[in-house]
N, C-alpha and C positions, 0 to 999 in steps of 0.2 A: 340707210346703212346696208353694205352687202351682208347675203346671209349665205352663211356655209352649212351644206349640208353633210350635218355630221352623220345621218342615217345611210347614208350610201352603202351598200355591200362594199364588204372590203377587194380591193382593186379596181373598185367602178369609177370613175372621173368624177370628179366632186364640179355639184351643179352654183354657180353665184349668181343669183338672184340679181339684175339691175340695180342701182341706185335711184326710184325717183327722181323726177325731177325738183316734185313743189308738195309738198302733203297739208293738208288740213287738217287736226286733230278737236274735237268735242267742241267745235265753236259756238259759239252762244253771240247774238245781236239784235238788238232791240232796240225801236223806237217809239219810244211814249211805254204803251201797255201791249204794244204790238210787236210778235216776238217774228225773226224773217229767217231766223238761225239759232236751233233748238238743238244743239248737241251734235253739231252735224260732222260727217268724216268730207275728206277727199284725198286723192290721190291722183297726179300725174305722173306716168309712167314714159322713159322713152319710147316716141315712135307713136304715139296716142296724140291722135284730136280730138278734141272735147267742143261738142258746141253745145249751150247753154239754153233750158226755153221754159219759158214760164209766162203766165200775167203780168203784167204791171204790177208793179210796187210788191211784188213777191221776194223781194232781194236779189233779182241777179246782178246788178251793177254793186248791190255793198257787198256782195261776193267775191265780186273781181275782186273789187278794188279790195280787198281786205288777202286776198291772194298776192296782190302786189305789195308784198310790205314793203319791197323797197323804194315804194314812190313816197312816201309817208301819204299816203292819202288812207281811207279806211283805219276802222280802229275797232279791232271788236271786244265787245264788254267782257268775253272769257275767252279761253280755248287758245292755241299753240297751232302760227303758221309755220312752216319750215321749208328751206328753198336748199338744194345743194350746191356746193360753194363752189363760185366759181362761176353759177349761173344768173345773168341777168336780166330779172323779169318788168318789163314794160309793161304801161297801164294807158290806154287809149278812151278818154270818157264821153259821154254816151254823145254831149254837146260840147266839144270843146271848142274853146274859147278863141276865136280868130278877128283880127285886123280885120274888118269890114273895106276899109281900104286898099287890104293885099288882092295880089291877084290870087286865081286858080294854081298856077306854079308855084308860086309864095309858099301858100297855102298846104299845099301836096307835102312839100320838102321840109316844113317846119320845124320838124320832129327827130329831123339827122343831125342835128347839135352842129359842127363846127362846119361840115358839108353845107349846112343849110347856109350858111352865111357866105359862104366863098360860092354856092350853085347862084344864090339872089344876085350875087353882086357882079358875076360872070354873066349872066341875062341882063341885066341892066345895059351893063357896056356895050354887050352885041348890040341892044336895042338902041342905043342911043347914036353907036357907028351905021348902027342899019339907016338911019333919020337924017344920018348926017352933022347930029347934034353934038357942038363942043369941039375942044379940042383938038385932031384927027391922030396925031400923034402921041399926042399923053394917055387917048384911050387907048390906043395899042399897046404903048408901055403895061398899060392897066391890065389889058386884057390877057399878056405875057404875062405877069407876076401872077395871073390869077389862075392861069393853065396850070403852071408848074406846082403853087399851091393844094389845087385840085386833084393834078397826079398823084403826090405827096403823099396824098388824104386815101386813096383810092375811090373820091368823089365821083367820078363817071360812071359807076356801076348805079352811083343812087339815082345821077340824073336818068338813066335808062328805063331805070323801073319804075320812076316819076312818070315820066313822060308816056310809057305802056299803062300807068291808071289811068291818067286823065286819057288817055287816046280811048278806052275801054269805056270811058260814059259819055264821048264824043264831044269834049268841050272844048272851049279855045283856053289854053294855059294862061294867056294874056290879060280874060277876062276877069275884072273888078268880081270879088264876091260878091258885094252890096247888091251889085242888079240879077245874080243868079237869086239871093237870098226874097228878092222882091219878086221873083217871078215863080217863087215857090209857094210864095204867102198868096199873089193872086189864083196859083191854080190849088191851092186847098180851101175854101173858103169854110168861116164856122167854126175856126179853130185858133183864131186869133193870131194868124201866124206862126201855127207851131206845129209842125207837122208831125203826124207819129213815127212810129220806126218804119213801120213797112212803107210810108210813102217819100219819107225820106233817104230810103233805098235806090228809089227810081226816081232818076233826075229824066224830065223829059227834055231828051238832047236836042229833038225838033224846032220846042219853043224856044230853048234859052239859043239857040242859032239863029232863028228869025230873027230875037230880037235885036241880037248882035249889027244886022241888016238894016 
């Protein structure tokens, strides 16, 4: 809510406090007898980045996710989120859940809702005219309906910035997850395949290119 200050000396310019973005109020969350959120505030403010740091299992992910109310994901047992209207907040989790069969591109683009489905199916076509594969003519048809849909969309700004992440951890877009994911679990060993956050940060671009080889 804006707040007007009615203290101002009279003829000074009355100051309005921003609107929030997302507030937190007295939240309470609890698992079994183990309390992660005991009354707690927050507050995002335009123009603020917030990055989040604690231990394991301290609650920062039932944080997020309890700040995203509109994923329906999180639920917390007391306390009042509040998002300003109009804004909508995304919830990215910590493993989420991917096609083992998708590629790196697939994969990247997921999360752009209708983009993702016209960017998949536009790389498919080039790949398959690239091969030589099918039809020659009806993929072009294909590939025209799928430009102008794209346009439409203003899809080419996502493939951009697709293609600037994965160029950023050096991987081939093309590349199956399944053999990235296998070549993560060999170079962590002792962990049953499960690497933690900081080493799942750092994709070693060298190996997963060798392997490619």
């Amino acid at each position: 809510m804006s707040v007007l200050n009615h203290s101002a000396p009279c003829g000074a310019p009355f100051f309005i406090a921003p609107m929030p973005y997302l507030k937190l109020s007295d939240a309470c969350l609890a698992y079994g007898h183990v309390p992660l959120l005991d009354h707690a505030d927050f507050l995002l403010d335009p123009g603020e980045r917030v990055a989040l740091i604690g231990r394991n299992g301290t609650g920062k992910s039932s944080l997020l996710a309890a700040l995203a109310a509109g994923s329906g994901r999180g639920r917390l047992d007391d306390g009042e989120v509040w998002v300003q209207p109009g804004i909508r907040v995304g919830y990215v989790p910590q493993e989420p859940p991917f096609d083992p069969h998708s590629t790196v591109f697939e994969a990247v683009i997921s999360g752009m809702g209708e983009a993702s489905r016209l960017l998949a199916a536009y790389h498919e076509v080039s790949h398959r005219m690239a091969e030589g594969a099918g039809d020659h003519d009806a993929l072009l048809a294909q590939m025209e309906s799928l430009q102008h849909e794209l346009e439409a969309c203003g899809a080419w700004a996502y493939e951009a910035q697709a293609e600037k992440v994965i160029d950023r951890f050096g991987l081939d877009p093309g590349q199956p997850l399944d053999r990235i994911q296998r070549i993560l679990k060999r170079e962590i060993p002792g962990r049953g395949g499960r690497p933690d956050d900081a080493a799942a940060g750092q994709l070693d671009s060298e190996r997963i290119a060798a392997e490619k080889r």
